[in-house]
Backbone as CSV, one residue per row, in Angstrom:
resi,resn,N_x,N_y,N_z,CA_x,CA_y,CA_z,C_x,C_y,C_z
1,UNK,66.505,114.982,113.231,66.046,116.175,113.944,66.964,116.482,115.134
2,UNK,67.395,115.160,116.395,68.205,115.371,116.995,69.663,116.553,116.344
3,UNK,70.311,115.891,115.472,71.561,116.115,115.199,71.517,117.375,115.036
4,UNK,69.892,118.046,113.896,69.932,119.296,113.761,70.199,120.212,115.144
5,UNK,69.744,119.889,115.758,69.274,120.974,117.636,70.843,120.585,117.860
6,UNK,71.511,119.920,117.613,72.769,119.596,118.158,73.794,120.538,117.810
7,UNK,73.638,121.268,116.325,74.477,121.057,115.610,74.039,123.312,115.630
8,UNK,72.590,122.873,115.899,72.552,124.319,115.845,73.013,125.163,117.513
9,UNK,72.961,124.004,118.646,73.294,124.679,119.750,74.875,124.923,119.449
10,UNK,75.571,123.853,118.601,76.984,123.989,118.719,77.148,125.329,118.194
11,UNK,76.462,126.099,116.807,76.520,126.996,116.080,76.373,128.149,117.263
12,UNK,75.342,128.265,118.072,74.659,129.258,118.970,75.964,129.413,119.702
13,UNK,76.820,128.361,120.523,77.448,128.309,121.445,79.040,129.132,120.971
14,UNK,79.139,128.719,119.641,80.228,129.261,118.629,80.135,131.009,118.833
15,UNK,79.237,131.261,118.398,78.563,132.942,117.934,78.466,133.471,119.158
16,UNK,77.832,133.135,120.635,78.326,133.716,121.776,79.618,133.798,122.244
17,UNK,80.546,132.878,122.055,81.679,133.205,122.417,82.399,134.090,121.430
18,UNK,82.318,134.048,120.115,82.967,135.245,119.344,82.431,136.806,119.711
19,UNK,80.744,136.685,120.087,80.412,137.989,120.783,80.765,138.028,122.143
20,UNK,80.889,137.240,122.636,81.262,137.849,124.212,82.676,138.003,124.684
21,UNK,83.537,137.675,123.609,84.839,137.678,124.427,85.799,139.335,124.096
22,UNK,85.352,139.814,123.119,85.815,141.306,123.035,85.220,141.952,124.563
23,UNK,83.755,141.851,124.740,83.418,142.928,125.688,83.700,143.001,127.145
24,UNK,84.117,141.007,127.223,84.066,140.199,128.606,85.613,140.661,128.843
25,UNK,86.618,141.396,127.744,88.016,141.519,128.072,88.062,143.145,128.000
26,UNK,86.509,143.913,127.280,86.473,144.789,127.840,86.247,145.526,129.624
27,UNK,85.724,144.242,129.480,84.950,144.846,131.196,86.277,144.987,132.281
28,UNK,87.243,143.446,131.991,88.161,143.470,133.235,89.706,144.341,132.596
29,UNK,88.804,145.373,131.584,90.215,146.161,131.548,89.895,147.509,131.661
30,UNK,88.856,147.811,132.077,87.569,148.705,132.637,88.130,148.951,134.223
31,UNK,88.000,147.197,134.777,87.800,147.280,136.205,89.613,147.528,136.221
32,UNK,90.114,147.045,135.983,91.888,147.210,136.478,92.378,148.899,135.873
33,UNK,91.365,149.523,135.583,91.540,150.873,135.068,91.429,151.668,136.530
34,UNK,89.814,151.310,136.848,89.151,152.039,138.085,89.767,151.663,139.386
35,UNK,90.656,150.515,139.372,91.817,149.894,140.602,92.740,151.249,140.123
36,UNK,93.261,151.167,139.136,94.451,152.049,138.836,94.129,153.848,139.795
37,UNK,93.171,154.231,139.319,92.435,155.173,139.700,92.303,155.701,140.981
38,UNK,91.534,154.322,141.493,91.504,154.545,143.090,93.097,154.170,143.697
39,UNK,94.062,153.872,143.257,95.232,153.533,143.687,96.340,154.985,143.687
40,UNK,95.753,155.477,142.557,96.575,156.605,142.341,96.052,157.700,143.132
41,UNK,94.570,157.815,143.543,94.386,158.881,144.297,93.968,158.499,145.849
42,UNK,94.865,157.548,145.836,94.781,156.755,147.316,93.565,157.091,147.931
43,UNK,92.590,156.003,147.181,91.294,156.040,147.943,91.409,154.669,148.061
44,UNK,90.713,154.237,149.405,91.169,152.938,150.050,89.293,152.385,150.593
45,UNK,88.820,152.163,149.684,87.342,151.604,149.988,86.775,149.752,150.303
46,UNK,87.023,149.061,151.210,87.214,147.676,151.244,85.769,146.934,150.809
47,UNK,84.800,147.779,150.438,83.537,147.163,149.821,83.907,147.540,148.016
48,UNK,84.302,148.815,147.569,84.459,148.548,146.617,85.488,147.882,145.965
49,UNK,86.138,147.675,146.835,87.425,146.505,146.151,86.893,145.600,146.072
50,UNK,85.546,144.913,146.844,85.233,143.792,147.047,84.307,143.600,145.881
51,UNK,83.942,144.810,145.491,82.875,144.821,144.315,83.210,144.721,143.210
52,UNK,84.825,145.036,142.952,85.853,144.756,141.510,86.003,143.654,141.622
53,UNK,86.507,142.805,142.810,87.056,141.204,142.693,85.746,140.953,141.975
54,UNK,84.044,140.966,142.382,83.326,140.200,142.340,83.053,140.345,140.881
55,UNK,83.357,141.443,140.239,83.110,141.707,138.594,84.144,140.768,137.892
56,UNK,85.166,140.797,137.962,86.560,140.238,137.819,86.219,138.680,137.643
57,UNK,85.698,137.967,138.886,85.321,136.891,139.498,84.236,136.280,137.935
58,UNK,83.134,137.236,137.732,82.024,136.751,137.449,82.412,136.787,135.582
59,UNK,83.050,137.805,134.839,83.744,137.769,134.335,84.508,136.304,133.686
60,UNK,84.954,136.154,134.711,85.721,134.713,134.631,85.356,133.672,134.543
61,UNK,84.147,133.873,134.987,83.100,132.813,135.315,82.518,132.573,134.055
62,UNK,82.267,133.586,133.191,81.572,133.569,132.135,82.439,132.799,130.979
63,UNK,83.593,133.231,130.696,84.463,133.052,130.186,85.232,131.313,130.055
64,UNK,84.936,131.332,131.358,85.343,129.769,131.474,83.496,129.054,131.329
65,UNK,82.463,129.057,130.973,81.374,128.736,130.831,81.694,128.359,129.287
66,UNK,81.922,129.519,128.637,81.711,129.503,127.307,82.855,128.436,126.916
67,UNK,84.078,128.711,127.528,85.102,127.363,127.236,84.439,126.048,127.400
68,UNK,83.695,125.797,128.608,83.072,124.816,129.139,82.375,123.717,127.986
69,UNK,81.494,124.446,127.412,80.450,124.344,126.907,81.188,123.485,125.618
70,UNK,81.759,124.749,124.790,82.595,124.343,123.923,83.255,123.216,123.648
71,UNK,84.084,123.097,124.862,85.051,121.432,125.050,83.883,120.663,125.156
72,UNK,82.829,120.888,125.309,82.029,119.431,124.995,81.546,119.274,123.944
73,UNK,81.472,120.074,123.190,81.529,119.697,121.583,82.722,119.481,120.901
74,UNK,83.639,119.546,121.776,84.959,119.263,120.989,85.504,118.391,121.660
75,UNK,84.825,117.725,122.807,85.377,115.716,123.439,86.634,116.294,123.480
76,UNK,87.691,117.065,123.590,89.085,117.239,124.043,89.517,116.954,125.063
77,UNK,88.502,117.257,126.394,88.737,117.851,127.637,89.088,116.658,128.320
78,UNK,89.888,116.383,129.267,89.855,115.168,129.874,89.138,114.999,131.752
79,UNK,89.415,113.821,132.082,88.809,114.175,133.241,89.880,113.827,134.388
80,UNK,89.587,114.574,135.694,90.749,114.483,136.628,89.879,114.096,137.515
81,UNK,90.890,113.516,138.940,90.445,113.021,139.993,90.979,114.164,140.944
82,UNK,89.499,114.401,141.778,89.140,115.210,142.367,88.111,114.967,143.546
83,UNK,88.334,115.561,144.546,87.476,115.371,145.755,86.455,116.306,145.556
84,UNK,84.802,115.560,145.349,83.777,116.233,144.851,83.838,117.563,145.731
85,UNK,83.626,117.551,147.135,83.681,118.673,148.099,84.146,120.048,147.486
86,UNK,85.378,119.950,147.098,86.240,120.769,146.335,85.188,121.546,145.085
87,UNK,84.982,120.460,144.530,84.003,121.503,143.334,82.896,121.667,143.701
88,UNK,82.489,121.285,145.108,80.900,121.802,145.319,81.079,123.298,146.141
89,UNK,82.564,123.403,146.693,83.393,124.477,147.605,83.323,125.907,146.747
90,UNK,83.624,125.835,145.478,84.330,126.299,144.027,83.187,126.576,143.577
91,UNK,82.301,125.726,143.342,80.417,126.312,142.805,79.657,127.244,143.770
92,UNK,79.896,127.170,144.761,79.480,127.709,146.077,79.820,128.908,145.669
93,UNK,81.342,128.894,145.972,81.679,130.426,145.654,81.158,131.355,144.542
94,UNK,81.012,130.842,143.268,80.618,131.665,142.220,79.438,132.289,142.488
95,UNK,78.588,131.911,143.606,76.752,132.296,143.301,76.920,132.799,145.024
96,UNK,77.633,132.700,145.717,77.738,133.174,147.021,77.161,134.882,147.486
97,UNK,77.927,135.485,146.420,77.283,137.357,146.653,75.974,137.035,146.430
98,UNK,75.529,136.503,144.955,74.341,137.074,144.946,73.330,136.235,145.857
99,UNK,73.254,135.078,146.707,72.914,134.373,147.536,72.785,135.389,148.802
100,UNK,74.047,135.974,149.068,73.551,136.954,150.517,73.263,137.958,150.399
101,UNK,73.162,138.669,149.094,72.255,139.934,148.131,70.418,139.345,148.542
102,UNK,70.430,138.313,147.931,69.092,137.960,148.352,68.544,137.204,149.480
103,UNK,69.389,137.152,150.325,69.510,137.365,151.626,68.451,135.280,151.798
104,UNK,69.304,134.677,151.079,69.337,133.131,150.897,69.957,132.555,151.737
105,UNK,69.693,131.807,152.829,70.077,130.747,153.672,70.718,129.396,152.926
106,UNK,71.791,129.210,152.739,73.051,128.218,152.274,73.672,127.322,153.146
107,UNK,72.890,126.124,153.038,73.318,124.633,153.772,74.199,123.907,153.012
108,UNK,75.632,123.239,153.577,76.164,122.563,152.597,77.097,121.188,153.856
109,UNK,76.571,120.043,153.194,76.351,119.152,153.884,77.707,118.140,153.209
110,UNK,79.221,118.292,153.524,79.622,117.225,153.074,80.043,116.092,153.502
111,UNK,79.573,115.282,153.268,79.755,113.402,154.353,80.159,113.008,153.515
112,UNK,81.381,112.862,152.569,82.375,112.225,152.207,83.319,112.736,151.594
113,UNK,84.848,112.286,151.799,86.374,112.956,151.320,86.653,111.939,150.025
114,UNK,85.517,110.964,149.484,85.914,110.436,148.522,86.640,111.460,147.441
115,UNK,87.618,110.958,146.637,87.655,111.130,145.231,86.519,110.653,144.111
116,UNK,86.714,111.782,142.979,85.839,110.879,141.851,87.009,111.666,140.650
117,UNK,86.677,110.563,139.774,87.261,111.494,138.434,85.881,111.864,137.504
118,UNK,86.144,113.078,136.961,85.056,113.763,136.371,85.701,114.970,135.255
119,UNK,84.816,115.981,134.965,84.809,116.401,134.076,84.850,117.788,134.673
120,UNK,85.968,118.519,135.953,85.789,119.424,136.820,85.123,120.672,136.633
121,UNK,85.816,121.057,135.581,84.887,122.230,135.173,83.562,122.340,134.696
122,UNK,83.240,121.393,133.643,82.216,121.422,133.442,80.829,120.751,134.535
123,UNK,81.908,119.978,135.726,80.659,119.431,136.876,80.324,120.690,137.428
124,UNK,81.292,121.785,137.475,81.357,122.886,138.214,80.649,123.969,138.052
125,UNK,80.213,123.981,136.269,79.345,124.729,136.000,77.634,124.254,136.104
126,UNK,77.763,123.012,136.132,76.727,122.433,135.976,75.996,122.683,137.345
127,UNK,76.747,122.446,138.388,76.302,122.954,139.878,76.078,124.070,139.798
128,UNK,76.602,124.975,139.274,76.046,126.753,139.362,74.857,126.914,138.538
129,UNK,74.669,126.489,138.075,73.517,125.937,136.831,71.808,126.021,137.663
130,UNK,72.448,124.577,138.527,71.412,124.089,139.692,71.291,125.083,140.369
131,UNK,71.898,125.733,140.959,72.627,126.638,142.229,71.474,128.098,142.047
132,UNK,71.489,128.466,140.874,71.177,129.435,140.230,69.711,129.507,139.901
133,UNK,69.273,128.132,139.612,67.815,127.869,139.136,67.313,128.169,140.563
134,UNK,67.717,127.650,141.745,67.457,127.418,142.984,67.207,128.767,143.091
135,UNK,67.638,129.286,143.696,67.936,131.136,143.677,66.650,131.776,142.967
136,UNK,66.572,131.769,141.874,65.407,132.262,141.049,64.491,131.828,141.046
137,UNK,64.453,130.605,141.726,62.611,130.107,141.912,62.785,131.199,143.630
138,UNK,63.512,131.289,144.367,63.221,131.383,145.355,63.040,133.154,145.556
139,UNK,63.617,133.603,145.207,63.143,135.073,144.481,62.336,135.477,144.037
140,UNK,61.664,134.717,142.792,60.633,134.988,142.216,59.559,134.863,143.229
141,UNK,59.731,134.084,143.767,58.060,133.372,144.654,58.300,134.285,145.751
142,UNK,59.285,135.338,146.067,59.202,135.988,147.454,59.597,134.772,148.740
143,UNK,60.188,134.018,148.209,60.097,132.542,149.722,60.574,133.253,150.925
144,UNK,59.815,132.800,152.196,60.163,133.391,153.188,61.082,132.219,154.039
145,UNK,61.629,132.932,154.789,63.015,131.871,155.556,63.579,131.444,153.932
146,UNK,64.008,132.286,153.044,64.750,131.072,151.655,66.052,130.600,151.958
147,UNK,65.728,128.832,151.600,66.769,128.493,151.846,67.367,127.476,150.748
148,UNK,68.487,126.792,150.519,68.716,126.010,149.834,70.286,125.089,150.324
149,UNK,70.071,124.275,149.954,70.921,122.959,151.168,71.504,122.057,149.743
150,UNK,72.839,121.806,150.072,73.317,120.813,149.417,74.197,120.085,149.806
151,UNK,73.831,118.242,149.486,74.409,117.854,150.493,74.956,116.884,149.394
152,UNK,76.205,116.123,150.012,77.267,115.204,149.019,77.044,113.829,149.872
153,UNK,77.208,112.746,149.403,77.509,111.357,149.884,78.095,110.233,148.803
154,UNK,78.292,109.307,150.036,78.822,108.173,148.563,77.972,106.981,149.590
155,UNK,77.609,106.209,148.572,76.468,105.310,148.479,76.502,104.140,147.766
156,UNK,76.845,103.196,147.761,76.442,102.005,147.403,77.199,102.299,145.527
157,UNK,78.413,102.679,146.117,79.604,102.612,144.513,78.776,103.846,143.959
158,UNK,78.522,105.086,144.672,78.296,106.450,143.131,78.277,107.630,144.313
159,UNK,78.554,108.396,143.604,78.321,109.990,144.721,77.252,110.564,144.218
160,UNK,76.313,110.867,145.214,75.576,111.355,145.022,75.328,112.681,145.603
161,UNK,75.193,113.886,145.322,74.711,115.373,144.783,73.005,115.689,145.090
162,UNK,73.053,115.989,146.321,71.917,116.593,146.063,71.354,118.173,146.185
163,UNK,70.871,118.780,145.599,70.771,120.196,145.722,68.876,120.890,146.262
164,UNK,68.673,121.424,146.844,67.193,121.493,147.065,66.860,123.023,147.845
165,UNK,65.699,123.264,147.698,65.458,124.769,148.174,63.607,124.263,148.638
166,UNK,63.493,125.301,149.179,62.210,125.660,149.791,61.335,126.320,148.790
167,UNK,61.176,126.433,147.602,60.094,127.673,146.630,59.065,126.952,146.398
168,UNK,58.588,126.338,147.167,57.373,125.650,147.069,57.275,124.378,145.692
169,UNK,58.379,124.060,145.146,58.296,122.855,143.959,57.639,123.111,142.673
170,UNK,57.572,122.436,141.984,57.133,122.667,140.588,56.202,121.580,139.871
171,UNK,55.569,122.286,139.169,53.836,121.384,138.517,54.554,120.416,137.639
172,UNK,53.416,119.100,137.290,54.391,118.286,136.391,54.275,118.323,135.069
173,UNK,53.652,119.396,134.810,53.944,119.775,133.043,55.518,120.522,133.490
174,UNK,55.995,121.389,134.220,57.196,121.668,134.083,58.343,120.641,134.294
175,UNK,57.607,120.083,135.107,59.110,118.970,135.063,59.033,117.649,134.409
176,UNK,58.150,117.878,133.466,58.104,116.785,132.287,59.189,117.514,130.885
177,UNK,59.063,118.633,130.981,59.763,119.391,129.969,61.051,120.161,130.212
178,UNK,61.333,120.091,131.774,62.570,120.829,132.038,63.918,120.604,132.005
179,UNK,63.797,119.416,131.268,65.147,119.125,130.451,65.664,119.067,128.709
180,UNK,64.431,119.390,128.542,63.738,119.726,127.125,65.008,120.912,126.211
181,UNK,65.513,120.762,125.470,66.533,122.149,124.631,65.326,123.174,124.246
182,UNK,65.911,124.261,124.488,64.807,125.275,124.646,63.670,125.570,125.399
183,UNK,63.559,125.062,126.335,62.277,125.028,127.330,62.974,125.988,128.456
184,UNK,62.304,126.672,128.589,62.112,127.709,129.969,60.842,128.330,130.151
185,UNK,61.029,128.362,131.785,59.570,129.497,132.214,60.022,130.620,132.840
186,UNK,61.027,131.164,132.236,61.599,132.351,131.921,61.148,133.266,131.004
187,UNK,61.620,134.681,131.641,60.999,135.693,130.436,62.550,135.283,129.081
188,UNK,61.988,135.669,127.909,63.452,135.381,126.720,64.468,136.181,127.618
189,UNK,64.224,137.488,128.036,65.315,138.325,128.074,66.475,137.050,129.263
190,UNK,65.465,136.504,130.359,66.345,135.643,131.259,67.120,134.491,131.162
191,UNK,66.718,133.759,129.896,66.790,132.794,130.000,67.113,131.791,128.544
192,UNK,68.094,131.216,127.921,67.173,130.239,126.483,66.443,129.235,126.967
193,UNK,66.902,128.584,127.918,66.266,126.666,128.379,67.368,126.180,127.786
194,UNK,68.817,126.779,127.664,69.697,125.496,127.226,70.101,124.702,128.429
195,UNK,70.326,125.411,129.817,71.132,125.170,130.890,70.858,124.240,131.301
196,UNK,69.746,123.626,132.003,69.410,122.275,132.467,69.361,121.269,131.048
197,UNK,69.006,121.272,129.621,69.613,120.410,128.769,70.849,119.965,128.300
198,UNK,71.808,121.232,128.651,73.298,120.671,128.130,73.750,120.173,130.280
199,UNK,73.124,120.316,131.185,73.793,119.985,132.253,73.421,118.065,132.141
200,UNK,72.260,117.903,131.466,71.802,116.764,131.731,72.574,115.739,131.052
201,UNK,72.681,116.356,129.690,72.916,115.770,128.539,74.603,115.303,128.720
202,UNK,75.408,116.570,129.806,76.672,115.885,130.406,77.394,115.194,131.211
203,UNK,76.069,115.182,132.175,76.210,114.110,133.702,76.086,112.965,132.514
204,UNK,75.289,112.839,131.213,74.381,111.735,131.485,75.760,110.746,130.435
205,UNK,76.278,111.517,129.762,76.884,111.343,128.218,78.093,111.363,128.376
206,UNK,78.740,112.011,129.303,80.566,112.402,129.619,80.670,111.968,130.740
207,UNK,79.766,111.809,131.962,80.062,111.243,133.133,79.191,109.624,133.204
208,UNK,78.425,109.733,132.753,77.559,107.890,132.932,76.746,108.087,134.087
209,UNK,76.420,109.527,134.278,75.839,109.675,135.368,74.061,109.866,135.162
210,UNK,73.347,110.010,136.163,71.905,110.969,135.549,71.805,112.069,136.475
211,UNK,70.777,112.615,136.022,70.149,114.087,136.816,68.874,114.247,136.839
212,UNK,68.337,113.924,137.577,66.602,114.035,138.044,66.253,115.180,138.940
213,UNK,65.386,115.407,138.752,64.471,116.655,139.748,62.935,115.978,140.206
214,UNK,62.818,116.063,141.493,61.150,115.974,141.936,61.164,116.748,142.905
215,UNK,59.601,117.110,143.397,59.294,117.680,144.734,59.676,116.874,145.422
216,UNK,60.290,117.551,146.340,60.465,117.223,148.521,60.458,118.274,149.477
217,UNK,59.617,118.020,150.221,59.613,118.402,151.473,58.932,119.929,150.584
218,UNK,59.130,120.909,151.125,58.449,122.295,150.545,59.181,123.006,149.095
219,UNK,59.774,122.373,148.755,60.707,122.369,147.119,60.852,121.749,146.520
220,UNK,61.468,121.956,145.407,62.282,121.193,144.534,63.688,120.294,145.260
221,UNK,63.937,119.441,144.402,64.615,118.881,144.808,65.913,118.323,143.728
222,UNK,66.735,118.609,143.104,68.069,118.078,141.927,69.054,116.804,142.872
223,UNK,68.743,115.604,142.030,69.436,114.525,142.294,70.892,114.277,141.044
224,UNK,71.805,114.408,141.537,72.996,114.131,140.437,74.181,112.452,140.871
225,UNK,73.845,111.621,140.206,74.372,110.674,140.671,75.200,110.425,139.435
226,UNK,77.112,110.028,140.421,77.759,110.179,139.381,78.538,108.776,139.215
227,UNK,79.064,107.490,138.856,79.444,106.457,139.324,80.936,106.186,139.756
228,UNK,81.062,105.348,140.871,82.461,105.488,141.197,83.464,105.030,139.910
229,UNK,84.732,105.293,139.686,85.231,104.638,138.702,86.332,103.902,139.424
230,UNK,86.204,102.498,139.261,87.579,101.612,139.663,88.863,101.888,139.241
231,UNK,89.716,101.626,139.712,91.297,102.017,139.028,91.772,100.569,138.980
């Protein structure tokens, strides 16, 4: 039964990227049209330039997701050594607009310049992953003061990742199942429930790491512990 869900996310993951990559190379040849445009009739607008990078940006984002995903069904990818900070810097950025769109308070706490070797991109998506869930509980619920804090350390040989928000936390039928393939408490249109199963399934399987969630303090709380590797 496993292998089947395995074999059919690989299929799912296949069929989105053959549909999304015509339209995803439509869009940023759309936006370098409407640059052309405003260039030629020398209109000089510094929010809407800022609003092409961010299409451009997100675009890219998508694009390298679907690669992401992919190389882990295809074990190709290798892993580099990298100062976690850096990819928590890099995740930050991707979810940053829509964070001060929803007018989200962003703590980021880093207490260590260790290196780790990892799996960069795909740790990278996996944080926007978190980043993102965070965001949408905190939206949905209206949270007032919303905030969400993430803080890095190294600890007793592993780095540890923690990510957390204020939306008041979650019941434990949801977080008995929220690592579950296919589980969401999302409407369909938002959501499948793959995201927190393939994030888990890669800390846990490509890095030797785990990924837990409990309540703290007035939220949720995402623990990602990843292990040091000796040289």
């Amino acid at each position: 039964m496993k292998e089947e869900k395995l074999h059919y996310i690989k299929e799912t993951m296949e069929s989105i990227a053959h549909q999304w990559r015509q339209p995803l190379s439509q869009i940023n040849s759309t936006v370098g049209l409407i640059d052309k445009i405003l260039y030629d009739k020398n209109i000089q607008d510094p929010l809407l330039e800022e609003k092409l990078q961010e299409i451009e940006a997100l675009t890219r984002y998508m694009s390298d997701t679907i690669d992401d995903f992919n190389n882990h069904f295809a074990q190709n990818s290798k892993k580099e050594r990298i100062k976690l900070a850096k990819v928590l810097e890099d995740a930050l950025l991707a979810v940053e607009s829509s964070l001060k769109e929803n007018k989200i308070e962003f703590n980021l706490k880093l207490n260590t310049e260790h290196e780790c070797e990892c799996y960069v991109e795909q740790l990278k998506q996996i944080l926007i992953v978190l980043l993102n869930n965070a965001k949408d509980a905190l939206v949905e619920r209206n949270t007032f003061n919303a905030k969400i804090e993430v803080e890095l350390f190294y600890q007793k040989n592993e780095y540890i990742i923690k990510i957390s928000d204020n939306a008041g936390g979650i019941t434990k039928s949801v977080k008995d199942k929220m690592f579950e393939p296919y589980y969401t408490t999302k409407h369909q249109s938002q959501g499948t429930g793959i995201g927190l199963y393939m994030a888990k399934k890669i800390i846990v399987e490509r890095h030797n790491g785990s990924l837990n969630v409990k309540n703290a303090g007035r939220g949720t709380e995402f623990l990602i512990h990843l292990p040091e590797v000796k040289r």
